[in-house]
DRENPA-3360 file (N, C-alpha, C; in nm, 2 decimals, always signed):
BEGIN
1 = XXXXXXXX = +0.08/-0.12/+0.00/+0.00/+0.00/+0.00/+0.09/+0.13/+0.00 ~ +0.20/+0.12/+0.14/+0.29/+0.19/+0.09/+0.35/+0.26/-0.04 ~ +0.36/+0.16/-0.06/+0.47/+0.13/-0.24/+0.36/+0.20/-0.34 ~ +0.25/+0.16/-0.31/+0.16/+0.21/-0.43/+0.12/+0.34/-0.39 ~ +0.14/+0.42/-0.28/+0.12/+0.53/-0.29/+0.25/+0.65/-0.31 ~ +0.34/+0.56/-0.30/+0.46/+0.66/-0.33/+0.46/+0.69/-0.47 ~ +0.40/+0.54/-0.58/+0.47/+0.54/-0.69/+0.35/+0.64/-0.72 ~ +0.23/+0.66/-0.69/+0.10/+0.79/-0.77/+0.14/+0.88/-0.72;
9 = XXXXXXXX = +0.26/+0.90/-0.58/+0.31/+1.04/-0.54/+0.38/+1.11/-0.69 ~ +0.48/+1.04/-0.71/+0.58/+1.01/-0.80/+0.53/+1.06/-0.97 ~ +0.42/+0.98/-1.00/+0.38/+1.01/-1.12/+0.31/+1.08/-1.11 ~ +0.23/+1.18/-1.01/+0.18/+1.30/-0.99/+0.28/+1.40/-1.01 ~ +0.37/+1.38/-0.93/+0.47/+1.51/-0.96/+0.53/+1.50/-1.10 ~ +0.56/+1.39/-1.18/+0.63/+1.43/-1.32/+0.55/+1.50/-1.40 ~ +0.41/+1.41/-1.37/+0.32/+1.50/-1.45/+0.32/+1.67/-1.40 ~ +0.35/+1.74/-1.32/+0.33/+1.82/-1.24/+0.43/+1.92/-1.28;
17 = XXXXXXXX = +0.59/+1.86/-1.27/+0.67/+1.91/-1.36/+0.64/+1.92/-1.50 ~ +0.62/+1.83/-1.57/+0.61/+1.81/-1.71/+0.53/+1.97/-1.74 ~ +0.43/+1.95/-1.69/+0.32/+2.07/-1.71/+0.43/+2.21/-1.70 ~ +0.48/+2.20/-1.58/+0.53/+2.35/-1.55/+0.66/+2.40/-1.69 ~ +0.72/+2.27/-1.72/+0.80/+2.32/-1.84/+0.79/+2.28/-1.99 ~ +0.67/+2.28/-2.00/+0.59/+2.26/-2.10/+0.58/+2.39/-2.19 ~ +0.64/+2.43/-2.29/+0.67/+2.57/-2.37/+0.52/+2.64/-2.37 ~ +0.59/+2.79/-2.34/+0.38/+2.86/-2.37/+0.41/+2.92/-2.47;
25 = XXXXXXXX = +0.34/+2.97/-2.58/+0.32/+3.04/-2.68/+0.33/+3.21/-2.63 ~ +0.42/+3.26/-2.68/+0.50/+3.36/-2.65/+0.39/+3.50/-2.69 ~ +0.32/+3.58/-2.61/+0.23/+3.65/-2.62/+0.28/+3.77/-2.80 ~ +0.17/+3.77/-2.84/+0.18/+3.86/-2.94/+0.27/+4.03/-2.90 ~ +0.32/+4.02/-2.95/+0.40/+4.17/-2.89/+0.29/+4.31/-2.95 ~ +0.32/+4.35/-2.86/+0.18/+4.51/-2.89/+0.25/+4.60/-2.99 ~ +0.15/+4.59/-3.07/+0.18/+4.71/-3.19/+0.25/+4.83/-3.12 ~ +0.35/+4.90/-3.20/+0.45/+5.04/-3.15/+0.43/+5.13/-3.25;
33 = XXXXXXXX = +0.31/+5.21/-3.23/+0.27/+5.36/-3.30/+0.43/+5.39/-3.32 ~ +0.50/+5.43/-3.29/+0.65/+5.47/-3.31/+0.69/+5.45/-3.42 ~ +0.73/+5.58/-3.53/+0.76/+5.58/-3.70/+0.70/+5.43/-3.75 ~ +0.55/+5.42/-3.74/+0.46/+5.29/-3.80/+0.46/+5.38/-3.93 ~ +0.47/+5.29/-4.04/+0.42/+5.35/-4.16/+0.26/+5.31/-4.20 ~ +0.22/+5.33/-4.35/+0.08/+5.26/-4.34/+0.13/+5.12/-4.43 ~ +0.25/+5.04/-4.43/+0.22/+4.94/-4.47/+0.24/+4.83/-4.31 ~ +0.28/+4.93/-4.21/+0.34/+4.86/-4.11/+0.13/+4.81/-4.05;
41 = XXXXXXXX = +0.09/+4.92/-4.06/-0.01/+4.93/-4.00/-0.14/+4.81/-4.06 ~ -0.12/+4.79/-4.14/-0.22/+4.75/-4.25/-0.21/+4.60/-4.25 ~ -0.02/+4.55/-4.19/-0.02/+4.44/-4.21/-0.01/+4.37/-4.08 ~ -0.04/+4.51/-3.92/-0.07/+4.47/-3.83/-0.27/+4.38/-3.82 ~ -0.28/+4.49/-3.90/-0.45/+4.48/-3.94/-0.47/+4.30/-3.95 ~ -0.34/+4.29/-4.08/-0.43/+4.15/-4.15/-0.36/+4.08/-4.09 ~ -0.28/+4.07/-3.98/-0.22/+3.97/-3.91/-0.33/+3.98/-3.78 ~ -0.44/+4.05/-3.74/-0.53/+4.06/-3.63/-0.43/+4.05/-3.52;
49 = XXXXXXXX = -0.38/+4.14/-3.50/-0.28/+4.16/-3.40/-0.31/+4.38/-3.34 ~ -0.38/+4.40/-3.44/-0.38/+4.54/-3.41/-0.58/+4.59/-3.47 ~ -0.63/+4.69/-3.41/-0.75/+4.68/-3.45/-0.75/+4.88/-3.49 ~ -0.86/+4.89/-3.57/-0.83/+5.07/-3.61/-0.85/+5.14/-3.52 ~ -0.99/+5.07/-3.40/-1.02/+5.14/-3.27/-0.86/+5.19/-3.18 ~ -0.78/+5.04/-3.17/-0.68/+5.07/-3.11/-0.60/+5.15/-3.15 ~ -0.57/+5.14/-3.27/-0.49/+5.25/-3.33/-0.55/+5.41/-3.31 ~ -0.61/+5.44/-3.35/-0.66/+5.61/-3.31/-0.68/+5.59/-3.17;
57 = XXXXXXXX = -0.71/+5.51/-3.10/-0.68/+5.55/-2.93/-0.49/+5.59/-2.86 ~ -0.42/+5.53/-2.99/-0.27/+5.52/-2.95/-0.26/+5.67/-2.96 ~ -0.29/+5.69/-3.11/-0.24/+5.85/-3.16/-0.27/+5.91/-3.10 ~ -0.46/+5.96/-3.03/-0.51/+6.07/-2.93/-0.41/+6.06/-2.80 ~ -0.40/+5.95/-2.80/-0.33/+5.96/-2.65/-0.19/+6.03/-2.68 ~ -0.11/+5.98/-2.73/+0.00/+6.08/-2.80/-0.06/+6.21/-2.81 ~ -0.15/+6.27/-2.90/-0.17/+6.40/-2.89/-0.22/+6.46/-2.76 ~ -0.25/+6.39/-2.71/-0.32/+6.46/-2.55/-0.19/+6.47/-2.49;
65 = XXXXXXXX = -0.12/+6.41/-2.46/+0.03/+6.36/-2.39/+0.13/+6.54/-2.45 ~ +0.12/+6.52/-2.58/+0.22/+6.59/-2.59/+0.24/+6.72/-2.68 ~ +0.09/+6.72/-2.74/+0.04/+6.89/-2.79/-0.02/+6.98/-2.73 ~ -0.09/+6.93/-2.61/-0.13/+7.08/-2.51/-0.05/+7.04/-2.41 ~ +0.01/+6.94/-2.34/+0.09/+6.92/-2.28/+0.20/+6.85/-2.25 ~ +0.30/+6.85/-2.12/+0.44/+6.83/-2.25/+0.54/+6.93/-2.27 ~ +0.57/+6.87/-2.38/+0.65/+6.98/-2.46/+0.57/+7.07/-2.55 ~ +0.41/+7.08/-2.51/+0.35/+7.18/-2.60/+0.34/+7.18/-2.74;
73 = XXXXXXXX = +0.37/+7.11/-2.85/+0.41/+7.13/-2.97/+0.30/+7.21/-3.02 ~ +0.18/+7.24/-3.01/+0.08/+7.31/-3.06/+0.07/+7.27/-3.16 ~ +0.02/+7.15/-3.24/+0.04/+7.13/-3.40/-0.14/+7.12/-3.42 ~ -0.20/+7.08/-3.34/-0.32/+7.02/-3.35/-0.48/+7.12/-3.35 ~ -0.56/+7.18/-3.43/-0.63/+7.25/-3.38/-0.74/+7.21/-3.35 ~ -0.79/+7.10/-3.43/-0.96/+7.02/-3.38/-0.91/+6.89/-3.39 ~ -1.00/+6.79/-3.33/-0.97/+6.65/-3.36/-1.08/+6.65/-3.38 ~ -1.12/+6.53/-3.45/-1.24/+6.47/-3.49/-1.31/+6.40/-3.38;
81 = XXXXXXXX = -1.42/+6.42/-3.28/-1.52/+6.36/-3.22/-1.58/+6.23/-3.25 ~ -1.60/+6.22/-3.36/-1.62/+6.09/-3.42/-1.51/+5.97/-3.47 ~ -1.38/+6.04/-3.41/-1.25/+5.97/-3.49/-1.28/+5.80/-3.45 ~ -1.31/+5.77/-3.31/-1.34/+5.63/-3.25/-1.46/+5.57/-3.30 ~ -1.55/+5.59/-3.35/-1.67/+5.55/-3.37/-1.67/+5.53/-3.53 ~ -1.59/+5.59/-3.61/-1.56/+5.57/-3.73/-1.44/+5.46/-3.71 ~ -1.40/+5.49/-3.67/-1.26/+5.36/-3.67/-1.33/+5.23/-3.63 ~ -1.44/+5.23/-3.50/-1.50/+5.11/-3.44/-1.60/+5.02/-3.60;
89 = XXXXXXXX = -1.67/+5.11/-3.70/-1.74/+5.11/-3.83/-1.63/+5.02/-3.94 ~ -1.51/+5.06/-3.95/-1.42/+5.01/-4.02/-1.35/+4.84/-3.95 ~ -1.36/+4.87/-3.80/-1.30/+4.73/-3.77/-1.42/+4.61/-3.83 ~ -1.54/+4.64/-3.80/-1.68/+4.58/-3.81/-1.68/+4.56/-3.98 ~ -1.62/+4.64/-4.03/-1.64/+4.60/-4.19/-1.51/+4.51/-4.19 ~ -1.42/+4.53/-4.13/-1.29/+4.41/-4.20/-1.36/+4.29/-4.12 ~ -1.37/+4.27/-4.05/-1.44/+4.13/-3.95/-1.53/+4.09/-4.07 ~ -1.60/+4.12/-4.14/-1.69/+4.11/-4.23/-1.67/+4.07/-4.40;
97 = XXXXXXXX = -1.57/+4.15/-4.39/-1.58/+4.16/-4.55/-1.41/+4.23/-4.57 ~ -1.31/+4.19/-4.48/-1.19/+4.28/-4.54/-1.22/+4.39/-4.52 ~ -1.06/+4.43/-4.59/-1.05/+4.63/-4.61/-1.12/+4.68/-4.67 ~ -1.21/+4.76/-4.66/-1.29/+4.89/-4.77/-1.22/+4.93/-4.87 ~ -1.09/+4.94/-4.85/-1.00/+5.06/-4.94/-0.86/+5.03/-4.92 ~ -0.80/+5.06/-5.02/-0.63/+5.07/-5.00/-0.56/+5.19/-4.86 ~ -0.66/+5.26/-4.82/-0.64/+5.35/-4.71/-0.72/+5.28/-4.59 ~ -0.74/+5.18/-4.57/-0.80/+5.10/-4.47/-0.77/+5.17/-4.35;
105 = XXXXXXXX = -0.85/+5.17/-4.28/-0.78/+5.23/-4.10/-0.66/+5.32/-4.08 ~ -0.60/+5.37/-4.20/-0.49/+5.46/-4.15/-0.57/+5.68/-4.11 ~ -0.53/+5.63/-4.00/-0.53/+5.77/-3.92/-0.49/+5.89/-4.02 ~ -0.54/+5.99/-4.06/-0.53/+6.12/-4.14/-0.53/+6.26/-4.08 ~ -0.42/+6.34/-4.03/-0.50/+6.48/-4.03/-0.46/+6.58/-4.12 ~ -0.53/+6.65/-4.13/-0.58/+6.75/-4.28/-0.53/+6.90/-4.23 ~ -0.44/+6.97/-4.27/-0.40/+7.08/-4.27/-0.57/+7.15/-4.29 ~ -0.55/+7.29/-4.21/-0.71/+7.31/-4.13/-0.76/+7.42/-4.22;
113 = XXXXXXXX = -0.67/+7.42/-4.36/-0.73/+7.50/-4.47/-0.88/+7.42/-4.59 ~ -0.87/+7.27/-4.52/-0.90/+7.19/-4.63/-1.06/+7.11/-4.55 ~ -1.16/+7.15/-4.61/-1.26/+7.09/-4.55/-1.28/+7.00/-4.50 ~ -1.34/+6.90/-4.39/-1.36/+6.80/-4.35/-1.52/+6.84/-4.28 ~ -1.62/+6.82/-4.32/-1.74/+6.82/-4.28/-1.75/+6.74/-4.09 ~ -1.78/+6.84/-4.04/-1.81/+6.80/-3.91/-1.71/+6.83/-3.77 ~ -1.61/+6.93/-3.91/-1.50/+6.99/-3.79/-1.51/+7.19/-3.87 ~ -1.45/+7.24/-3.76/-1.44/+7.38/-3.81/-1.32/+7.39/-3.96;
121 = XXXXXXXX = -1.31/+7.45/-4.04/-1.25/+7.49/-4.14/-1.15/+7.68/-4.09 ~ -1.08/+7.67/-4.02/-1.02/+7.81/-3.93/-0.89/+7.88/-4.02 ~ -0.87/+7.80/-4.10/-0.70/+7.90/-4.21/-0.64/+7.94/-4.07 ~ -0.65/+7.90/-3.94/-0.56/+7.98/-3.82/-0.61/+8.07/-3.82 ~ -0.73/+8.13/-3.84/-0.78/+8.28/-3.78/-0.88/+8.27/-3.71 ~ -0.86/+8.37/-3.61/-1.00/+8.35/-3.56/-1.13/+8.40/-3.59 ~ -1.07/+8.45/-3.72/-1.22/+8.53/-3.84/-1.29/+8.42/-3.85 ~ -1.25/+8.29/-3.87/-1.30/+8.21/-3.90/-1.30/+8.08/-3.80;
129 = XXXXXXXX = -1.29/+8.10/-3.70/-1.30/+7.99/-3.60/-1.45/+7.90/-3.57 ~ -1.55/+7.97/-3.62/-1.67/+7.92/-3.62/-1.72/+7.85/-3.76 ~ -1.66/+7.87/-3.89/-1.71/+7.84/-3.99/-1.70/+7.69/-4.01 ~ -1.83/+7.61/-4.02/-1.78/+7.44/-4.03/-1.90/+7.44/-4.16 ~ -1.82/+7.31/-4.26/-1.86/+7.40/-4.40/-1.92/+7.23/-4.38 ~ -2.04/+7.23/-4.47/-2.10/+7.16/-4.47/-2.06/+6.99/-4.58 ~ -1.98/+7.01/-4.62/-1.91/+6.91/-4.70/-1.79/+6.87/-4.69 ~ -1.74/+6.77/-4.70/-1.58/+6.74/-4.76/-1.54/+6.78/-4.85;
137 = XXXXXXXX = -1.39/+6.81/-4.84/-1.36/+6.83/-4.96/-1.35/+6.73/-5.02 ~ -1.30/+6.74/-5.16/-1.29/+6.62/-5.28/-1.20/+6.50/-5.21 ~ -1.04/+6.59/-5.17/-0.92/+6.48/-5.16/-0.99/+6.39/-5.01 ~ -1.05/+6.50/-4.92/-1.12/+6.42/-4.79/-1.21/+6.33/-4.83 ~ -1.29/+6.37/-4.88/-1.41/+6.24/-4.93/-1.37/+6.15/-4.98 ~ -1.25/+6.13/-5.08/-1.22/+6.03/-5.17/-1.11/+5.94/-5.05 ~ -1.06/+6.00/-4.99/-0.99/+5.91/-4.84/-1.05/+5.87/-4.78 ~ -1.19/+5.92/-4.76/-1.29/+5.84/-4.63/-1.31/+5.71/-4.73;
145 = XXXXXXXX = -1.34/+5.74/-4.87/-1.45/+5.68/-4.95/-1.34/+5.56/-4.98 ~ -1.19/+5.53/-4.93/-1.13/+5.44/-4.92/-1.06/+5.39/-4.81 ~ -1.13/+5.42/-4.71/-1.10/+5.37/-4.54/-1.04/+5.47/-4.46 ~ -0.99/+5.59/-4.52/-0.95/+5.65/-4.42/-1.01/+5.69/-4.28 ~ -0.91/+5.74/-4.19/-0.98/+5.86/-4.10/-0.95/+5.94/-4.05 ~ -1.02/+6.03/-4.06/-0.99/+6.16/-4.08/-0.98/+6.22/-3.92 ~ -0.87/+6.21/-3.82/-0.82/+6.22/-3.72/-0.87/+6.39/-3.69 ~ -0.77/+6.50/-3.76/-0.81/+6.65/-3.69/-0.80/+6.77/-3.78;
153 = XXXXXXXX = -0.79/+6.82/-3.75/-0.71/+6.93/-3.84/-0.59/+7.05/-3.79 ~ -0.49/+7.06/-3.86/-0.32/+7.06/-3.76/-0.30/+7.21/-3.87 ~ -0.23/+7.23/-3.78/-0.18/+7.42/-3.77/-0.14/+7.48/-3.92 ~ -0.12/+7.54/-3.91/-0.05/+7.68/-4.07/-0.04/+7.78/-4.02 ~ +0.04/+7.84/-4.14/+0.03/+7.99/-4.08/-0.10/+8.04/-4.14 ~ -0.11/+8.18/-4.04/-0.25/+8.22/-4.09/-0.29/+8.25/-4.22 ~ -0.43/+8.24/-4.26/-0.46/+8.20/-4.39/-0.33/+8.12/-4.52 ~ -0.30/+8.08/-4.45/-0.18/+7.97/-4.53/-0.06/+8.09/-4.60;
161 = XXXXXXXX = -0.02/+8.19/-4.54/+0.07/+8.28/-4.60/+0.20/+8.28/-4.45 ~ +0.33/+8.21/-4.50/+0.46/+8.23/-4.40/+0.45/+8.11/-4.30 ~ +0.50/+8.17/-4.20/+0.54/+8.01/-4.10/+0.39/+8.01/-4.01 ~ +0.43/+7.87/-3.97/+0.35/+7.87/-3.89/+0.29/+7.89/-3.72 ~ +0.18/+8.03/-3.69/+0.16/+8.08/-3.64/+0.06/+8.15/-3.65 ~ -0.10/+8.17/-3.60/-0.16/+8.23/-3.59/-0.26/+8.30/-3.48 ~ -0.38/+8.38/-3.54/-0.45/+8.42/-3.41/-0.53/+8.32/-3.35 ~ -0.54/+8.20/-3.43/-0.63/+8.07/-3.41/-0.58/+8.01/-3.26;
169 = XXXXXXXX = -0.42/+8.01/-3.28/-0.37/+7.88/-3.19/-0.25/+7.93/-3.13 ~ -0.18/+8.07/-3.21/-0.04/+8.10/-3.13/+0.09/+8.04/-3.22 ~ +0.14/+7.98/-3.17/+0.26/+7.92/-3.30/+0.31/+7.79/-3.24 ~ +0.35/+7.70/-3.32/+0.38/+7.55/-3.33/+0.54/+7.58/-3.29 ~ +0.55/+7.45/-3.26/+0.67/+7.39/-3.23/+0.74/+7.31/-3.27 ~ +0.86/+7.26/-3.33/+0.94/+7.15/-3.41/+0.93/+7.03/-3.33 ~ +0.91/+6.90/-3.39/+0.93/+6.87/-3.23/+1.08/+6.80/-3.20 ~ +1.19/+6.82/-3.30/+1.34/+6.79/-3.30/+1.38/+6.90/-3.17;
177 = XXXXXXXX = +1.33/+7.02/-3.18/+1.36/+7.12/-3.11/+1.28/+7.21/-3.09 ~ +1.23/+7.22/-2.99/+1.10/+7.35/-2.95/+1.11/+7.48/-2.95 ~ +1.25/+7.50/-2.98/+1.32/+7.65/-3.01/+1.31/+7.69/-3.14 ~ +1.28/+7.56/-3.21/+1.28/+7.59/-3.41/+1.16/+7.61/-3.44 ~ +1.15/+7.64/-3.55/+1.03/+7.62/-3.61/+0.98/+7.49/-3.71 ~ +0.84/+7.50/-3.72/+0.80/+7.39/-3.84/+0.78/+7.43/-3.93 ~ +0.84/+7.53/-3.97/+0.80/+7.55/-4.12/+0.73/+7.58/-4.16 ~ +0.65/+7.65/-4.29/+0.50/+7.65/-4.31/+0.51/+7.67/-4.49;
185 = XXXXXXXX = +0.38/+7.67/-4.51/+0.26/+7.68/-4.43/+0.20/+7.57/-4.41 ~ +0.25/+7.48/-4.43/+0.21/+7.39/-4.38/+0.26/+7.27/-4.23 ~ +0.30/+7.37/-4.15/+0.38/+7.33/-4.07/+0.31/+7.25/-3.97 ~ +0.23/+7.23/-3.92/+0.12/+7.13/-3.85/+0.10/+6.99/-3.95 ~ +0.10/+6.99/-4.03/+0.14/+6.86/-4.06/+0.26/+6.80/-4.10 ~ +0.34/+6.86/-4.15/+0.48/+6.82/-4.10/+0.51/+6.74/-3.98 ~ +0.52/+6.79/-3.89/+0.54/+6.80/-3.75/+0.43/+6.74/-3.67 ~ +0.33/+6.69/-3.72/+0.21/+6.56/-3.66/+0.28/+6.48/-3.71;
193 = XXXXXXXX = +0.36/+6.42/-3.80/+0.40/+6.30/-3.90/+0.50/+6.33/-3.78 ~ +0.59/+6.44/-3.77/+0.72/+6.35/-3.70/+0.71/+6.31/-3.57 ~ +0.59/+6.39/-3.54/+0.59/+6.39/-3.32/+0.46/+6.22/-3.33 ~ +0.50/+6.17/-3.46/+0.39/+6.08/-3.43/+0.25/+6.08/-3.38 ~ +0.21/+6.15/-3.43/+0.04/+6.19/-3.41/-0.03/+6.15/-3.51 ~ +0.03/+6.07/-3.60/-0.09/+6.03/-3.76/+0.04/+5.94/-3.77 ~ -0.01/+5.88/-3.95/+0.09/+5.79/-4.02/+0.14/+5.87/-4.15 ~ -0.02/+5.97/-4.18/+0.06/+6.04/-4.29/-0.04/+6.19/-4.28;
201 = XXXXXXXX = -0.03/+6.25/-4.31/-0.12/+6.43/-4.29/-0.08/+6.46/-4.47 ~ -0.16/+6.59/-4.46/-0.24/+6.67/-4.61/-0.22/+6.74/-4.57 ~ -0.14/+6.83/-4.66/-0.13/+6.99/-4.65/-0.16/+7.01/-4.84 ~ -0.09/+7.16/-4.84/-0.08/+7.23/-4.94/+0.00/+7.32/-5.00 ~ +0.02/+7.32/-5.11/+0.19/+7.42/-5.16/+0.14/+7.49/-5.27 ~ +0.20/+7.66/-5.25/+0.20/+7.72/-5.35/+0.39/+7.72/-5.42 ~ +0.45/+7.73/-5.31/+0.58/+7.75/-5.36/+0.66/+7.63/-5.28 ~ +0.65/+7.64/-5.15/+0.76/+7.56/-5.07/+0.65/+7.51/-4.91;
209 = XXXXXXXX = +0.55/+7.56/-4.94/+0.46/+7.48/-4.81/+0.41/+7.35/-4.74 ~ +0.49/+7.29/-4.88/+0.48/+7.12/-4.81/+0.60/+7.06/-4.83 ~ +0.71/+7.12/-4.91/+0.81/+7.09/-4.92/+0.91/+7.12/-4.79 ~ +0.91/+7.29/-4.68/+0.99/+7.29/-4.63/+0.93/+7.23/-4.48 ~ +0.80/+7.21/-4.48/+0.76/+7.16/-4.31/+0.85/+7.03/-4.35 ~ +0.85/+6.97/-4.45/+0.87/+6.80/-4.51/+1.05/+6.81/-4.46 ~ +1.11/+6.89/-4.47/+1.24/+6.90/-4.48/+1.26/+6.97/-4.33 ~ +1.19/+7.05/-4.28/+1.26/+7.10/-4.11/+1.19/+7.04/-3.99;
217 = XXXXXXXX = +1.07/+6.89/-4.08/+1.07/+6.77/-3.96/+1.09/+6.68/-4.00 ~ +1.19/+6.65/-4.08/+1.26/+6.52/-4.14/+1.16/+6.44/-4.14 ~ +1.06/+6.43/-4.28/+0.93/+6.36/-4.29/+0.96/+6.33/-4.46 ~ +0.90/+6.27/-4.52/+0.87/+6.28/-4.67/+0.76/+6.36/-4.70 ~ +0.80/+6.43/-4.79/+0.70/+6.55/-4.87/+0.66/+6.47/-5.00 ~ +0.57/+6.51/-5.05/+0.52/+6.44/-5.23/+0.44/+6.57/-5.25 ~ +0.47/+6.65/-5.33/+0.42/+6.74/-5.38/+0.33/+6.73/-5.57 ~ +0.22/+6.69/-5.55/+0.21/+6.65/-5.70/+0.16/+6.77/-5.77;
225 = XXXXXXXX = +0.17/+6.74/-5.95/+0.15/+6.82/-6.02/+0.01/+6.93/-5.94 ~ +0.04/+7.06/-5.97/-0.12/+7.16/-5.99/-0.20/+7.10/-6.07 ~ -0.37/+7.05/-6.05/-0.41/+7.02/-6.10/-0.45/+6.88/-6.09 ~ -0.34/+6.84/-6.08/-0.31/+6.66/-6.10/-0.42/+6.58/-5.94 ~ -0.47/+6.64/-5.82/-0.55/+6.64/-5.75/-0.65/+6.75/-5.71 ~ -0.77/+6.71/-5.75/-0.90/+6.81/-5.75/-0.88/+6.94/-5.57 ~ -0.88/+7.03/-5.60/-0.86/+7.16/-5.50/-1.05/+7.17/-5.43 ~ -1.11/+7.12/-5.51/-1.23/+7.15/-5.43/-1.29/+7.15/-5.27;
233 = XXXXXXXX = -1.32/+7.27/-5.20/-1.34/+7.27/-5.10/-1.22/+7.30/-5.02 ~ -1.07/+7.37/-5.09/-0.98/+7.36/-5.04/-0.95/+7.50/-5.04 ~ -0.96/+7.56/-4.92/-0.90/+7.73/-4.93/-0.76/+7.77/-4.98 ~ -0.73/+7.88/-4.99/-0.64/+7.94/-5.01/-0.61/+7.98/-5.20 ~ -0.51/+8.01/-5.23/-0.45/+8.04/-5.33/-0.44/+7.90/-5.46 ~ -0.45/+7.96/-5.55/-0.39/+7.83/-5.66/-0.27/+7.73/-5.63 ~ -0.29/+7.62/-5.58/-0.19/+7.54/-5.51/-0.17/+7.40/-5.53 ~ -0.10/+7.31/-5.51/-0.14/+7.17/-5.52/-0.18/+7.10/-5.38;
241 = XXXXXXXX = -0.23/+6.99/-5.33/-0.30/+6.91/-5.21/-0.17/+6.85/-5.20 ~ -0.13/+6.81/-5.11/+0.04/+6.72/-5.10/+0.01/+6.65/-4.96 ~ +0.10/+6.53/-4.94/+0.09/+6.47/-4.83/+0.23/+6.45/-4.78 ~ +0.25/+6.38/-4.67/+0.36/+6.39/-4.60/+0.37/+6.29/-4.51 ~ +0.45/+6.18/-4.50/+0.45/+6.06/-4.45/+0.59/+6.04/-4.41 ~ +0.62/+5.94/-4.28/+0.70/+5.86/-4.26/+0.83/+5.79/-4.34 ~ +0.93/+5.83/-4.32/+1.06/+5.81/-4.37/+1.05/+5.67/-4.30 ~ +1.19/+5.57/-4.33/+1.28/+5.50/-4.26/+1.42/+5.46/-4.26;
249 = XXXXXXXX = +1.46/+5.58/-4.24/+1.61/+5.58/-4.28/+1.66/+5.76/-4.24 ~ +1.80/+5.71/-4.25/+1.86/+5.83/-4.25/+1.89/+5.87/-4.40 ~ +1.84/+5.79/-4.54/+1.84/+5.89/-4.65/+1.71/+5.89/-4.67 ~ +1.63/+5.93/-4.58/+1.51/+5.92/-4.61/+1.39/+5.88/-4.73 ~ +1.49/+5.75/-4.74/+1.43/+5.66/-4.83/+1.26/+5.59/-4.80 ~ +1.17/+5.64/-4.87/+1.04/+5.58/-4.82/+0.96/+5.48/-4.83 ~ +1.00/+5.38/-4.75/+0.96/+5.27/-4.73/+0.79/+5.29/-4.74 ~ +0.73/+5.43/-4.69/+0.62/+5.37/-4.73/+0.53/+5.47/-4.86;
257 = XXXXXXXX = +0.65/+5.44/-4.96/+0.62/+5.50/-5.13/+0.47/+5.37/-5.16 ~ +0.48/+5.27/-5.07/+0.37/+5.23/-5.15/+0.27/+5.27/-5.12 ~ +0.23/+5.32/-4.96/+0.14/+5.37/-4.90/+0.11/+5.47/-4.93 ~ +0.20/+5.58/-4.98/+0.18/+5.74/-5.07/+0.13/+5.73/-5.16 ~ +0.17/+5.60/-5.27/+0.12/+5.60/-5.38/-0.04/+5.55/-5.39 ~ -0.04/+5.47/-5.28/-0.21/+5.48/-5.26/-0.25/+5.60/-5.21 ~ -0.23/+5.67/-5.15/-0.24/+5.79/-5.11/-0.25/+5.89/-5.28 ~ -0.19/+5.88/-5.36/-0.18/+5.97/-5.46/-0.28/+5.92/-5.55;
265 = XXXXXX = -0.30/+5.79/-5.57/-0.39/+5.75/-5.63/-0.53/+5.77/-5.63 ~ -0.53/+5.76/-5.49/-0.66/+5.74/-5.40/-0.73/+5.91/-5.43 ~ -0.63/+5.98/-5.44/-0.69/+6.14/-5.43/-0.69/+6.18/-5.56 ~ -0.66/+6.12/-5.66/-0.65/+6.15/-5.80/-0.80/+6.11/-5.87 ~ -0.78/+5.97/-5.83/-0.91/+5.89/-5.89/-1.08/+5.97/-5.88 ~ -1.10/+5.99/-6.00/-1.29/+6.08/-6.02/-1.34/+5.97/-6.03;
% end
């Protein structure tokens, strides 16, 4: 009796060990908003490791964290209200049926010259701090109308003429160095791409406004032809719509050229 209770002591405990060093399946590592591009994001998507809800909860938190407080960057003038509730719309359609669009779930904010129905339209003045125009623009609509979301709308100088600073918001900050500037006039979205607050932002250039925020927050600029993307609903001067995304490199080689080029596409296409 003895004997037979030692030996089920015995095979209780191997079993007991066995269990304890029995390999576990090594937890999925948490997506790192940190220089994500939109191919990083997209392939977090289809690996179901990352959801759009989560993602625009990462970014707001980053912008709450570190544009009104912080180091202040001031880049940000409205966010979208509905940014979660449209992202939660998009996870419910991939569960369903896949991506909507080659812009699936990637986070967007729009230089705050350029319509977005359901946020104010301000050029940084406060002449116009109240005007919320009843439509999207063309390049906004055609980004929703391919998964985007349209996150806020980020700083310029006033009515899009010189650096960025106005009676709207006061003046932005670089975020390499809070003593520099971002550039303008489209310097709020420059400088959302590099303080990591989106994956890619929409501005606008008459001469150098999406070229030099692109170059004094070490971001990629794509400046396309005048013309070559519809301006409707988009203030300011005869200009082109341009976007500005995520480098990865120190020649700032852009790994996500494919993501832009959906991006250039996406806003091209009538």
């Amino acid at each position: 009796m003895y004997r037979q209770t030692l030996l089920t002591a015995v095979a209780l405990y191997a079993m007991t060990s066995a269990a304890l060093v029995r390999p576990v399946a090594a937890a999925a590592k948490p997506f790192d908003v940190m220089e994500a591009t939109i191919d990083d994001i997209q392939a977090a998507y289809k690996n179901h490791t990352l959801t759009a809800h989560q993602l625009v909860q990462m970014y707001l938190n980053r912008i709450h964290a570190y544009d009104q407080a912080g180091p202040k960057l001031n880049v940000i003038i409205t966010l979208n209200p509905n940014a979660l509730a449209e992202a939660d719309k998009l996870d419910a359609a991939f569960k369903k049926s896949g991506f909507v669009g080659p812009m699936h779930g990637i986070p967007v904010l729009v230089k705050d010259e350029i319509d977005a129905a359901g946020m104010p339209t301000t050029l940084g003045t406060l002449i116009f701090k109240d005007y919320r125009p009843p439509l999207d623009a063309f390049v906004v609509a055609k980004l929703k109308q391919e998964g985007a979301i349209i996150l806020g709308k980020t700083t310029l100088s006033e009515f899009a003429g010189g650096d960025t600073y106005g009676s709207m918001f006061g003046a932005s900050r670089n975020p390499y160095d809070l003593e520099r500037t971002v550039g303008g006039s489209s310097g709020g979205s420059g400088a959302s791409v590099a303080a990591n607050f989106c994956a890619v932002a929409l501005g606008e250039e008459t001469s150098g406004s999406i070229r030099r925020p692109g170059t004094w927050n070490d971001v990629v600029s794509m400046r396309p032809t005048p013309g070559l993307v519809s301006r409707t609903d988009a203030a300011g001067s005869p200009r082109a719509i341009c976007a500005t995304a995520r480098p990865t490199s120190s020649r700032s080689r852009c790994s996500t050229r494919t993501g832009t080029a959906r991006l250039r596409a996406t806003a091209s296409r009538s």
